[in-house]
C-alpha positions as CSV (number, residue, x, y, z in Angstrom):
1,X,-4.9,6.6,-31.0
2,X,-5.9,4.3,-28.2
3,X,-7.4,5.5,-24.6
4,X,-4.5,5.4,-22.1
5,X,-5.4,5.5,-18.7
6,X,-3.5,8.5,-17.3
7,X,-3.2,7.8,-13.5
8,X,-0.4,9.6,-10.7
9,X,2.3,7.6,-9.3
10,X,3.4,9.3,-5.8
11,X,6.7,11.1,-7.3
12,X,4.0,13.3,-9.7
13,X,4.8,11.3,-12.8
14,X,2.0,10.0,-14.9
15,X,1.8,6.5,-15.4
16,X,1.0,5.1,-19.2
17,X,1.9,2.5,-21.4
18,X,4.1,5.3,-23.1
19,X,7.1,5.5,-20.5
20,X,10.3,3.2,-20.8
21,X,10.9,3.2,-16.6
22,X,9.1,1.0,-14.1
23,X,6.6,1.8,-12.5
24,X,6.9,3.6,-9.0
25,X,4.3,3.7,-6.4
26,X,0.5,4.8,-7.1
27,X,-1.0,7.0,-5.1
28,X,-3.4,4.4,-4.2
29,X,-2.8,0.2,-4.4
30,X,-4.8,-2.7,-5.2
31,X,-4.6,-5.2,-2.0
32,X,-5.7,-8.8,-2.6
33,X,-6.4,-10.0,0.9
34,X,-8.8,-12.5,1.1
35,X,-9.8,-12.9,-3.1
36,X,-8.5,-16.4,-2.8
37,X,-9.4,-17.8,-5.6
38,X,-10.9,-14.6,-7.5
39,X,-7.4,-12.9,-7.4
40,X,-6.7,-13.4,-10.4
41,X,-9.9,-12.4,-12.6
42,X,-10.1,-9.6,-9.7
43,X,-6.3,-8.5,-10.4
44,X,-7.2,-8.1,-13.9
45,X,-10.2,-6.3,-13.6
46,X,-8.5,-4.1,-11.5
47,X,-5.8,-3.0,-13.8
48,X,-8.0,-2.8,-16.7
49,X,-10.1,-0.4,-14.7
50,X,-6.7,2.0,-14.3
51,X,-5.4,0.7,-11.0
52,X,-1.5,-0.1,-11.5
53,X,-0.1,-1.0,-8.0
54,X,-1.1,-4.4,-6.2
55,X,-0.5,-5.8,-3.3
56,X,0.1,-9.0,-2.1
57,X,1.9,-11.7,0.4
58,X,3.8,-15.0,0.1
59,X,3.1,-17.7,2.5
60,X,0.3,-16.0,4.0
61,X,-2.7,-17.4,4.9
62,X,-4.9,-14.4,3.4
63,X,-3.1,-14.1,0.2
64,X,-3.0,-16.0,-2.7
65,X,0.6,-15.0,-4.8
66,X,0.0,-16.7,-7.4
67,X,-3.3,-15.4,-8.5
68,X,-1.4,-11.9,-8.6
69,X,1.0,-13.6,-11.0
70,X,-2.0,-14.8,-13.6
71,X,-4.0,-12.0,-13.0
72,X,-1.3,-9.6,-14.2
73,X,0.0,-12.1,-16.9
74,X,-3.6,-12.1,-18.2
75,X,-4.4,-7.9,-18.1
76,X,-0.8,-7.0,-20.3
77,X,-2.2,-10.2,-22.7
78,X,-5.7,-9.0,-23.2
79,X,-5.0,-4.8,-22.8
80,X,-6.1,-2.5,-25.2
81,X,-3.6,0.4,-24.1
82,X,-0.7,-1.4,-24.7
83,X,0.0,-2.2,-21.1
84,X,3.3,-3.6,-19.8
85,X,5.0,-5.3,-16.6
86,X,7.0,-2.0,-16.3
87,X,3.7,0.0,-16.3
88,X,2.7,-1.5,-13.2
89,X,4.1,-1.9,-9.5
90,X,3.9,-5.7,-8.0
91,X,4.6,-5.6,-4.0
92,X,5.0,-8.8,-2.0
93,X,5.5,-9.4,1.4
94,X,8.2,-11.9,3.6
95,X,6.3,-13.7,6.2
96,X,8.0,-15.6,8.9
97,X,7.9,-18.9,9.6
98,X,5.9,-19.2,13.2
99,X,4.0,-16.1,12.3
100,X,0.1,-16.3,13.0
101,X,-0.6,-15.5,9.4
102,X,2.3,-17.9,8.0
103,X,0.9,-20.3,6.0
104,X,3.7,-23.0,5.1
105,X,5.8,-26.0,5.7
106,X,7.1,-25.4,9.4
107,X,10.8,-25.8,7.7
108,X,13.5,-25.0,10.1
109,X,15.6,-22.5,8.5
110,X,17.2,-19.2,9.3
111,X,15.9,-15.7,8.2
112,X,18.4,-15.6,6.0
113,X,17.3,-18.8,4.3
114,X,13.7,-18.2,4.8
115,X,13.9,-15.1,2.5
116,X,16.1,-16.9,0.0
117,X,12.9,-19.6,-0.5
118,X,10.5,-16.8,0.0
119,X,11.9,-14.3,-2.1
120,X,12.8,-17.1,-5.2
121,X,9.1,-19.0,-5.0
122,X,7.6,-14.9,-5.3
123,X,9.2,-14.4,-8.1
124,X,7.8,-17.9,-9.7
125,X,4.3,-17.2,-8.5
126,X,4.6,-13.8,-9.7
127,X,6.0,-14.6,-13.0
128,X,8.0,-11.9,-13.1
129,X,12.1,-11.0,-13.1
130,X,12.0,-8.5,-10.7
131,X,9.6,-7.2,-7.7
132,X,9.1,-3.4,-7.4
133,X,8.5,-3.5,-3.7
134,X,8.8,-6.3,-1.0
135,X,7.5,-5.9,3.1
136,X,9.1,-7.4,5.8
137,X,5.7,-8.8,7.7
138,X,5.0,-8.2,11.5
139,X,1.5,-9.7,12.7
140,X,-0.7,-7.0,14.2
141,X,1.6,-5.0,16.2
142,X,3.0,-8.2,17.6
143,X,6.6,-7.0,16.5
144,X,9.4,-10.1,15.5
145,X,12.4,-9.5,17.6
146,X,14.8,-6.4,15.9
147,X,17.3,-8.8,15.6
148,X,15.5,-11.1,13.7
149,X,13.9,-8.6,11.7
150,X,17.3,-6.9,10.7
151,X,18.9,-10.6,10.1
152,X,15.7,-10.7,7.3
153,X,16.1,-7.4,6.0
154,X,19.7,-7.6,5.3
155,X,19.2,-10.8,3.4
156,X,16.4,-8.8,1.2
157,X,18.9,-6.1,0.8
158,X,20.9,-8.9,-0.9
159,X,18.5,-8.7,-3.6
160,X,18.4,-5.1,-4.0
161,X,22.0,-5.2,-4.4
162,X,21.1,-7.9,-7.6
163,X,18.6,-5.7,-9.1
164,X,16.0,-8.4,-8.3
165,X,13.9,-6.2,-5.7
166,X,13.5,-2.6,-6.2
167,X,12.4,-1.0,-3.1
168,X,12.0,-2.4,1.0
169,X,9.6,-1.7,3.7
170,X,8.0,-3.1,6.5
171,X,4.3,-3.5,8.1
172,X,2.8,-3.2,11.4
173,X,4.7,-1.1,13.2
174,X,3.7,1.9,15.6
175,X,7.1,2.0,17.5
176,X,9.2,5.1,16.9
177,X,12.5,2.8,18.2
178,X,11.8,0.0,16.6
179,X,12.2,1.7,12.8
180,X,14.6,4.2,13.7
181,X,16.5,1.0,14.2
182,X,15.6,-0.4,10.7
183,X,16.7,2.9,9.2
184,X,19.9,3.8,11.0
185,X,21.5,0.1,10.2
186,X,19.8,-0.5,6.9
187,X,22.4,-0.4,4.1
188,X,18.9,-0.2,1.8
189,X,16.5,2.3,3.7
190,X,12.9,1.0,3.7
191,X,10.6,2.5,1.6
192,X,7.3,1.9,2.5
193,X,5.9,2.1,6.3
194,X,1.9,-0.6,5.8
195,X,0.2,0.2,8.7
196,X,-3.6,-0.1,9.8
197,X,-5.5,3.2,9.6
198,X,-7.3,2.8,13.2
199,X,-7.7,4.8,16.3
200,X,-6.5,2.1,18.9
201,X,-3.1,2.8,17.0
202,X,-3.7,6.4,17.1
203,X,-3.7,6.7,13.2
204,X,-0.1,7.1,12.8
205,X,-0.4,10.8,13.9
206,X,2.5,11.2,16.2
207,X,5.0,8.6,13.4
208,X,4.2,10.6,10.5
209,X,6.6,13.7,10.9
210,X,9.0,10.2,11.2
211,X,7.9,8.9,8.0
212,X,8.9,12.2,5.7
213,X,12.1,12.3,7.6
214,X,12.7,9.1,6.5
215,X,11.1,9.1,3.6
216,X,8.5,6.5,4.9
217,X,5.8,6.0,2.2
218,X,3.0,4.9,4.1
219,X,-0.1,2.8,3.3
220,X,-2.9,1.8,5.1
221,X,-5.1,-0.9,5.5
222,X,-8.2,-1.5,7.2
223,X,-9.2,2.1,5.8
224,X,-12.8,1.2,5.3
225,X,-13.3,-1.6,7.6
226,X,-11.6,0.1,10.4
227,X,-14.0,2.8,10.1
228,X,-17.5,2.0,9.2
229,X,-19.2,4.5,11.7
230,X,-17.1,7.5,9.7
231,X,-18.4,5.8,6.4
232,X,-22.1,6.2,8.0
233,X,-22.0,9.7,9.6
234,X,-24.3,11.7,8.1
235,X,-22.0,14.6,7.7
236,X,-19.4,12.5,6.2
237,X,-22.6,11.7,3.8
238,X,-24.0,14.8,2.9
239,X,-20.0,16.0,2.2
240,X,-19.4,13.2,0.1
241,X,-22.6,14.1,-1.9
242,X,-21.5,17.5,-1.8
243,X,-18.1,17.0,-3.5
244,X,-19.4,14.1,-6.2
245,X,-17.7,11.4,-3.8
246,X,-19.2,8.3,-1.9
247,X,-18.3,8.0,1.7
248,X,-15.3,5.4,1.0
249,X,-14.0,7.3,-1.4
250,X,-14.0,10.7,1.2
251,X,-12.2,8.5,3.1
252,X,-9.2,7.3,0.5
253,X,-9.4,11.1,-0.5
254,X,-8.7,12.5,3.2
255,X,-6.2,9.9,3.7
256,X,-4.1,10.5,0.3
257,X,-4.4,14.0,1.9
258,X,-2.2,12.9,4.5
259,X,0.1,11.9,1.8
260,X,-0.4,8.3,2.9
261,X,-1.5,5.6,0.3
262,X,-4.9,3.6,1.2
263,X,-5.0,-0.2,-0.2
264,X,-8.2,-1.0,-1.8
265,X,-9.6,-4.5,-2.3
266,X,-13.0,-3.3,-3.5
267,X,-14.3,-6.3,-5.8
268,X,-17.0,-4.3,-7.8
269,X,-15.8,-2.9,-11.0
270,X,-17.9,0.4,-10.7
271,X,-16.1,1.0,-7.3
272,X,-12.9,0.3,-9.0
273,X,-13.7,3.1,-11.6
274,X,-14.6,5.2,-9.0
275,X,-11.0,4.4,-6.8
276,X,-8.9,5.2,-10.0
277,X,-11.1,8.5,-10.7
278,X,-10.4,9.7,-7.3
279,X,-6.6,9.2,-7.6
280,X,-6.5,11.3,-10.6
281,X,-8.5,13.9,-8.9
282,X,-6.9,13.7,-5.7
283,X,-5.3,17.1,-5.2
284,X,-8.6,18.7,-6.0
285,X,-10.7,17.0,-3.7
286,X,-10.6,19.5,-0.4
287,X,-11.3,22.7,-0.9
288,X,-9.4,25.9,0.7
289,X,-6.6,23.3,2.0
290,X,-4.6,26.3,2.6
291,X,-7.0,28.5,4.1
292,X,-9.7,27.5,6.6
293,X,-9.8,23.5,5.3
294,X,-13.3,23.1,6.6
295,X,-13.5,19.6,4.5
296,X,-10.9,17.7,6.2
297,X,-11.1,19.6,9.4
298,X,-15.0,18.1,9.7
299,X,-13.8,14.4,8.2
300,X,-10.7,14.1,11.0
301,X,-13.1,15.2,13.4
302,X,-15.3,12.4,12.4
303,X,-12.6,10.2,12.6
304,X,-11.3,11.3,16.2
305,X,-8.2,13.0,14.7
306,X,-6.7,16.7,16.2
307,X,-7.4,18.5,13.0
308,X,-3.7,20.2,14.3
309,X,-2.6,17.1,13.6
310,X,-3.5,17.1,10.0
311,X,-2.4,20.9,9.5
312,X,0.7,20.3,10.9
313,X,1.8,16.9,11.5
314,X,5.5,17.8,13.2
315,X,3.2,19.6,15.9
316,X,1.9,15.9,17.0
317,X,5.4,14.6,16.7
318,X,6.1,11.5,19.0
């Protein structure tokens, strides 16, 4: 019988090339920002090491869409598990035209329109009928005008409606108002919340009793960059030795604690091992979580967190 790589999607099923249904979200996500031309070889690699949810843009200067599409192409054509399109989850993003990161012909067209070209040249890049998830971008926390925003969304929700996209979200945002307005006039409630994982926007503690009453998947980004003095602390050290980790992967473990998803854009193939290891192990990780919860009360401490915050997130409510 062949090895198949048994790996937790974030609704508790296991993901395998076994299963008949698509692929829902994993509890962590390959991002592909900044592989230029190594995304493809780099997406393969990553889902022949186990990971089966990447992350990408269209029209974005850091992203290269179309090296998703061969890289994934390439991993179902040379697997050894029998893997399939449907085992694996392929996010894109929208990016405005006029946005810092856009990285296109200055076209003058509507939202509307611009997510009709978007949306149809993703799907060629990817190579692919359908998109599991797709991101309304903001840049930074720089937020595009609500208005603007909801005339893009709506258009997406056009192809959630076709059974083109599966599930919406949106990234960069830190203002409580400005996605209960999302949610309240979305006919298609987002799905995913991408946000950076920093302490000059106050890691999301006071949003995230928002998220799960939305039902806000969040991801981060900037998990590792944003924090290389945690990665370096000698306690976070010696506790990463002590529970078989390294320090980045303490870090992806106390944030899937949280019950957030961290993107990973690791390009060594022992590091990848080590990612999808850690996502299968993830519950496991802390120890006593229920009981004194030294662990993650000395990581967020680290970090600059209230550990109240991480015991009881609705306590740090916004």
């Amino acid at each position: 019988m062949k090895n198949v790589v048994n790996l937790k999607w974030r609704n508790g099923k296991t993901a395998n090339a076994n299963t008949n249904s698509k692929a829902s979200m994993g509890m962590i996500a390959y991002g592909t920002r900044g592989m230029k031309r190594q995304t493809a070889d780099l997406v393969e690699k990553a889902l022949t090491t186990g990971f089966r949810h990447i992350v990408t843009a269209n029209y974005h200067q850091d992203h290269n869409e179309t090296g998703v599409g061969f890289g994934w192409k390439n991993a179902v054509q040379n697997s050894q598990t029998g893997l399939r399109r449907s085992d694996i989850y392929l996010q894109t993003m929208f990016v405005p035209v006029g946005s810092p990161n856009y990285n296109g012909e200055n076209v003058q067209l509507s939202m509307a329109e611009q997510v009709t070209r978007s949306i149809d040249a993703s799907l060629r890049n990817l190579q692919t009928e359908y998109i599991d998830g797709v991101l309304f971008h903001n840049f930074r926390a720089k937020l595009i005008p609500v208005h603007q925003m909801m005339e893009a969304y709506r258009a997406l929700e056009v192809y959630v409606d076709r059974g083109i996209i599966r599930d919406l979200g949106i990234s960069n945002v830190h203002d409580a108002v400005y996605l209960e307005t999302l949610v309240t006039q979305s006919k298609h409630k987002p799905r995913i919340i991408q946000n950076r994982f920093h302490t000059n926007r106050g890691f999301d503690v006071k949003l995230r009793p928002k998220f799960r009453e939305w039902n806000l998947q969040p991801q981060t980004f900037w998990t590792l960059t944003g924090n290389g003095g945690a990665r370096k602390n000698i306690h976070i050290v010696a506790l990463a030795a002590e529970l078989g980790l390294t320090p980045a992967t303490l870090l992806y473990a106390f944030v899937i604690s949280l019950g957030s998803t961290p993107l990973i854009g690791t390009h060594s193939a022992e590091h990848m091992r080590d990612d999808v290891t850690l996502a299968m192990q993830s519950e496991s990780v802390f120890r006593d979580v229920e009981g004194e919860d030294s662990d993650r009360k000395l990581v967020a401490k680290v970090l600059g967190i209230k550990y109240a915050c991480v015991r009881d997130p609705q306590s740090c409510a916004e």
